[in-house]
C-alpha positions, 0 to 999 in steps of 0.5 A: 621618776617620782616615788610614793612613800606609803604608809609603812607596817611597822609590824606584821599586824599593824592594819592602820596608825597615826602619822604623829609627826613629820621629820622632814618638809617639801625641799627637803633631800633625803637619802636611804636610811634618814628619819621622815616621820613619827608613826603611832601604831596600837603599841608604840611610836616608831620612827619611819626610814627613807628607803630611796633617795630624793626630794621631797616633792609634797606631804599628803597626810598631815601630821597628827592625821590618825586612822591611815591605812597601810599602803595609803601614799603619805608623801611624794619624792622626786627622784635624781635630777626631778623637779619637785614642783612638777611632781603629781600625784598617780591618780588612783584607778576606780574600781571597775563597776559590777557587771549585771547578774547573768544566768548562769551556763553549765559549761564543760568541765576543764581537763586538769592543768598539767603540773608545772615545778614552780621556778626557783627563787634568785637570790637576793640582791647584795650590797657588799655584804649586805641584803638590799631589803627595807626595814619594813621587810626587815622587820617581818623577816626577824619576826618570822624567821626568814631567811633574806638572802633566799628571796629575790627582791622586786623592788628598785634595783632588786631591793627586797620590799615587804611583798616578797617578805610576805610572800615568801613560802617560808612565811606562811603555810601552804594553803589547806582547802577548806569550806566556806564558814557560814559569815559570822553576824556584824556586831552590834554596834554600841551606842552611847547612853549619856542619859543626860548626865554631865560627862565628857567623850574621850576618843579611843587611841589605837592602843586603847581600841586594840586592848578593847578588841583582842580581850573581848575575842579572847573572853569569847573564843577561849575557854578560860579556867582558873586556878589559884593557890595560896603562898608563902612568901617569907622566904623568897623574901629573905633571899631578895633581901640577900641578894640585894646586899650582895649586888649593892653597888653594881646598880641592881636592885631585885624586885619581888615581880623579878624573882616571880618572872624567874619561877614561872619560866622555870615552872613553865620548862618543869611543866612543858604541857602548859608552855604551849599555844592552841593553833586550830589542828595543832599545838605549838609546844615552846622549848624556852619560855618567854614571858610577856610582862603587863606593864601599866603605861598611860595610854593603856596596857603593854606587855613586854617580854623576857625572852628565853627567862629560863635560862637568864639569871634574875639580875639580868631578869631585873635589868632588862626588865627596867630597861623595858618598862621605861621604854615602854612607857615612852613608847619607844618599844620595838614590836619585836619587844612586845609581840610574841612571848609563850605565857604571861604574868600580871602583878596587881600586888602592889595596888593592893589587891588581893588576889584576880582573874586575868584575861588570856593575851591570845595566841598565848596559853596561859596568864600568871594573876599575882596578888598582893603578899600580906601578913595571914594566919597561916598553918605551918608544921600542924600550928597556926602560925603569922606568915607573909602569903600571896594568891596566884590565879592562873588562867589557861587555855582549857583547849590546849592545857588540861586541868590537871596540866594547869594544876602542875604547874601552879604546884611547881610555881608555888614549890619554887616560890617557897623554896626559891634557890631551886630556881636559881641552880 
């Protein structure tokens, strides 16, 4: 029986991508777990597994082909014993024609359905050892905490499929009646006003679209405010400096934006009022911190993350952290790499300004804007003195995090800036 391969969810928010490269060609035998093709989402390029084994019947989507929607069939697969050439595409059923307007009858209210216990879940099909599940399913499980062997699968030979991921209890909250919101008004589109002035149109990549659509919802839905403080930081500086000589010829040179990374974890546990997330009726406050660090790449902007950056130490910080960014900018990172995160830190230090405002990355609470550190006529012990002094702005979420809240932890940050093996006991 011939299969579908669609266009996968490389992660739980991917609605569209690009098929950037195709792996395979018609002909091609394919067994569960080889490579077919190179997708683009709005963060990365990911790689994209066989789950079934077959023959490679026909390629429906050229590479190269951008704005493919999830679920769109990119390739057919004939399956065990099938011949390719007599693989057909499944004609898609047309959507049943609107019925003309009726006048509305009142009708009898309906007697309450009774309560039924809804069937407990089978467990999940086994292989040895292992959760038969798709990657894609794998993926959305790990990202939201599910538990696969307490799903039952619906796909081929009870194999876990991205539905029942998605349609898990444990991936959603219940539904909560709510009324109907007045629909919103389509923006207006933007048009384009050359003015006849020579230029030249460069289309938007998907990264480029979504950095353009999630900063223009965070500056209209979240209340930003803004606190900056002045630093010094000599003596940060002098420890980075120690430290260094003492990891010298073990492959790890500390930066200043490693040391910063360690103090706004430490800041955001000492001040757990800012390490928080605004979500509607709720507040989410987060027991570690996981810092989402903006990382300037070609094609845009990413953040990747230190998870748990409270408790690592700054060599591991500084590690990991070159490991990401190198990543990142060949667009190898995973989307459990750069999803999430509990705050955010943007270093334009080292372009030379001086001190800015971030944008909130939503969901999160709050964002760290670093300046750059320069010499300044600083009053040290009631005398004027030299001192090298950076701005920190923090943005925060004026919904979850008050002002005072946002102004203890700015105070906290600076405290372990200037005295900085505070943040390393």
């Amino acid at each position: 029986m011939a299969i579908e391969i669609k266009m996968p969810a490389l992660s739980p928010t991917m609605e569209e991508g690009t098929l950037a490269k195709w792996l395979v060609k018609p002909g091609d035998v394919v067994k569960s777990g080889d490579l077919l093709a190179e997708i683009e989402t709005d963060k990365a390029t990911m790689e994209f597994e066989a789950v079934d084994e077959g023959t490679i019947a026909e390629i429906l989507i050229p590479e190269g082909s951008e704005g493919v929607k999830v679920g769109t069939v990119i390739c057919m697969l004939a399956g065990e014993g099938e011949d390719p050439a007599s693989v057909k595409v499944s004609p898609v059923a047309a959507p049943a024609p609107s019925a003309a307007p009726v006048e509305a009858k009142p009708q009898p209210a309906a007697a309450p359905a009774p309560a039924v216990s809804a069937p407990v879940a089978a467990p999940a099909a086994i292989a040895g050892d292992r959760v038969k599940a798709t990657p894609i399913a794998r993926r959305i499980a790990a990202v939201k905490g599910i538990d696969l062997a307490t799903i039952k699968g619906t796909g081929p030979n009870g194999r876990i499929v991205k539905a029942d991921v998605e349609g898990s209890p444990a991936s959603a909250p219940a539904p909560v009646a709510v009324a109907p919101a007045a629909a919103a008004p389509a923006p207006a589109p933007v048009v384009a006003q050359d003015f006849g002035i020579p230029h030249e149109a460069i289309k938007l990549s998907n990264m480029r679209k979504t950095i353009a659509r999630r900063l223009s919802e965070s500056k209209q839905q979240i209340p930003h405010i803004y606190l900056t403080v002045d630093i010094r930081l000599d003596n940060l500086l002098k420890l980075r400096g120690e430290l260094n000589a003492g990891l010298r010829g073990r492959g790890v040179k500390l930066s200043v934006n490693d040391l910063l990374i360690k103090a706004l974890a430490v800041s955001l546990m000492q001040v757990p009022e800012c390490n928080v997330q605004f979500a509607g009726d709720q507040l989410l406050k987060f027991s570690r911190a996981d810092i989402s660090v903006a990382v300037s790449i070609p094609s845009g902007l990413i953040t990747p993350i230190i998870t748990n950056a409270n408790n690592k130490g700054v060599a591991g910080i500084s590690a990991e952290m070159k490991d990401l960014a190198g990543r990142a900018k060949d667009g190898k990172l995973k989307p459990e790499e750069y999803q999430g995160g509990t705050a955010s830190l943007s270093n334009m230090g080292m372009f030379g300004i001086k001190q800015f405002e971030a944008v909130i990355n939503p969901p999160q609470g709050m964002i760290m804007a670093i300046g750059a550190g320069e010499k300044r006529p600083f009053v040290i012990d009631d005398a004027l003195q030299i001192a090298t002094v950076m701005s920190a702005t923090g943005s925060f979420d004026h919904r979850a995090i008050d002002g005072a809240d946002g102004a203890k932890l700015m105070a906290a940050f600076k405290e372990l800036i200037e005295n900085p093996l505070a943040m390393l006991a």
